[in-house]
N, C-alpha and C positions, 0 to 999 in steps of 0.2 A: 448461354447467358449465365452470368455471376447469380449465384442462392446469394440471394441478400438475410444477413444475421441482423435481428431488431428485435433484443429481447424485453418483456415487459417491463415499466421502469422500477429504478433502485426504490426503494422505501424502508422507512426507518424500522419496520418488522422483517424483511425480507434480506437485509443488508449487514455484512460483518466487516470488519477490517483488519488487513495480518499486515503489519510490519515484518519485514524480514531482514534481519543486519545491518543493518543501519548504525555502524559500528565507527571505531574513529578509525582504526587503521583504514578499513575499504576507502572512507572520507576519502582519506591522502590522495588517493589516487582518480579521483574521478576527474575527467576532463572535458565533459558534454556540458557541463553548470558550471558557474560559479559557485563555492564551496557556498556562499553567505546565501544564496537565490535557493541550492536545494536545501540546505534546513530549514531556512522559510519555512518551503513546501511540505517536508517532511513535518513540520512542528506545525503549520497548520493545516494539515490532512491532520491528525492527529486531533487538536483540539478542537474543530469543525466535527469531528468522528463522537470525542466525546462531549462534546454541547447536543448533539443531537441524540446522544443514550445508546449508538452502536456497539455491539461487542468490539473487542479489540484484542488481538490476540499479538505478541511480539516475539521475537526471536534473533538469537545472538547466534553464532558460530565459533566456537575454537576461541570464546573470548578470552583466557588464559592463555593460550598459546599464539595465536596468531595476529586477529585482530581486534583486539582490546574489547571492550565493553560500547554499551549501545552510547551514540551520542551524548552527551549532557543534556543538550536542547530537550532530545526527546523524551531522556528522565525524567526530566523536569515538568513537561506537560502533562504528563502520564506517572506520576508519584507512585502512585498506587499498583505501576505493573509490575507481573511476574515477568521477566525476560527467559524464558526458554533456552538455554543454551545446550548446544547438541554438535556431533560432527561430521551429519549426514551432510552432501553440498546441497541435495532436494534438502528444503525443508522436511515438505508434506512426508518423507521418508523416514524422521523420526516418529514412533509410535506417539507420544506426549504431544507432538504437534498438533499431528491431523486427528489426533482427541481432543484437543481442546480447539481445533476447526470446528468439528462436526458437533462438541458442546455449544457451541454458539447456536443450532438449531437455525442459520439461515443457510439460505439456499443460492445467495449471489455475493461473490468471495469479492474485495478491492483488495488487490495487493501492491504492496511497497517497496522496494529494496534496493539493496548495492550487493552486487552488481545488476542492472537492467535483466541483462540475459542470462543471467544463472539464479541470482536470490531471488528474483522477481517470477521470471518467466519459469523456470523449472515446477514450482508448486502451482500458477495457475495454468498452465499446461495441464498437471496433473490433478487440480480441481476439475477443468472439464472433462477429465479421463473417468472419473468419480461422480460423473453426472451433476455438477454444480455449475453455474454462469459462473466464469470468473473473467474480472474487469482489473486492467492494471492501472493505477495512476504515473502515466509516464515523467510527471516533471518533477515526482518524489521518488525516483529512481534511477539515480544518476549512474554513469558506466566510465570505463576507460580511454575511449577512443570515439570518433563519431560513426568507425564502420561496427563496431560493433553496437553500438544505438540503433543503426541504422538496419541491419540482419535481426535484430533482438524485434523491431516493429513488426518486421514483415513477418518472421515465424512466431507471431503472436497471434496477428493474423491469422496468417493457416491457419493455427492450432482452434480457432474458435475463440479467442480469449480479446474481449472489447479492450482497445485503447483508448486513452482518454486524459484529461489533466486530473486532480483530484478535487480541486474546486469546481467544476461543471460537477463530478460524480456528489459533492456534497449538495449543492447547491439543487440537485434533484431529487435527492432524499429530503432538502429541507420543503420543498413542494410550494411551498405559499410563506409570502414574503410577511404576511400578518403572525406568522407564528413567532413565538415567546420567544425563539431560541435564534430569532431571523438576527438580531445585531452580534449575537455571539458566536454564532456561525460565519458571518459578511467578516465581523471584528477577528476572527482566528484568520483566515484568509488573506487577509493584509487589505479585506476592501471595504475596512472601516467609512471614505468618503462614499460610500454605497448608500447610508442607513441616516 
């Protein structure tokens, strides 16, 4: 019999959110999305994250040399972030990272990234090696082919790390649709005819 994983749910004290590279070079190349569908996703995970007061942590790669600086979109939504930039391929592997993880003080990681299987999957692979739930939001993590989408699922799985879209993952931190932050949550999301 399969161990069934059901961990307790996400909640606005227990919940952080790491962007990881979400860069323009990677952009280029993603081919499981449409380039306009995952900014969306990417820009509203992000503003659904900060309507609801989540920590949010980001991070760029080699953005000097390789691939450029984090999206516009995402600057945009997020003015106010420090973008991390480093040239470990784990995140979590930069010291500055997984300090400013583990300043966030919660305990259930959503991660984001380009590419699915490396920017994404490496650091919450290695949040659950670190004793943390880590949840990826898969439709804000776009990749380069559909097998590697496809192998990125499964060994997420193994690894113990929850899949999921990133608006269910917001959408259960926001808990109750009476709360203040319900239209600007729905409204980041694109599901404004929600509200």
């Amino acid at each position: 019999m399969t161990e069934v994983y059901n961990p307790e749910p996400l909640t606005r004290d227990n919940a952080a959110v790491v962007f990881v590279d979400n860069q323009v070079g990677l952009m280029t190349g993603i081919r499981d999305y449409s380039i306009a569908d995952l900014k969306q996703n990417i820009v509203g995970l992000a503003k659904a994250a900060k309507a609801l007061g989540l920590p949010i942590v980001t991070t760029t790669t080699s953005s000097q040399t390789l691939w450029g600086p984090a999206i516009p979109e995402l600057q945009e939504a997020l003015p106010d972030q420090i973008f991390i930039d480093r040239t470990t391929v784990n995140a979590w592997d930069d010291p500055r990272v997984e300090e400013a993880i583990r300043a966030t003080g919660r305990s259930k990681l959503i991660f984001a990234g380009l590419s699915l299987e490396v920017c994404a999957a490496f650091p919450a692979m290695r949040a659950v090696r670190e004793g943390f739930e880590a949840y990826v939001a898969v439709d804000a993590s776009g990749t380069f082919n559909m097998t590697k989408r496809e192998t990125a699922l499964v060994r997420l799985t193994q690894a113990g790390v929850v899949v999921a879209d990133g608006a269910s993952l917001m959408i259960e931190i926001l808990a109750d649709n009476a709360s203040n932050q319900a239209g600007d949550v729905y409204g980041a999301l694109g599901m404004d005819w929600s509200i």
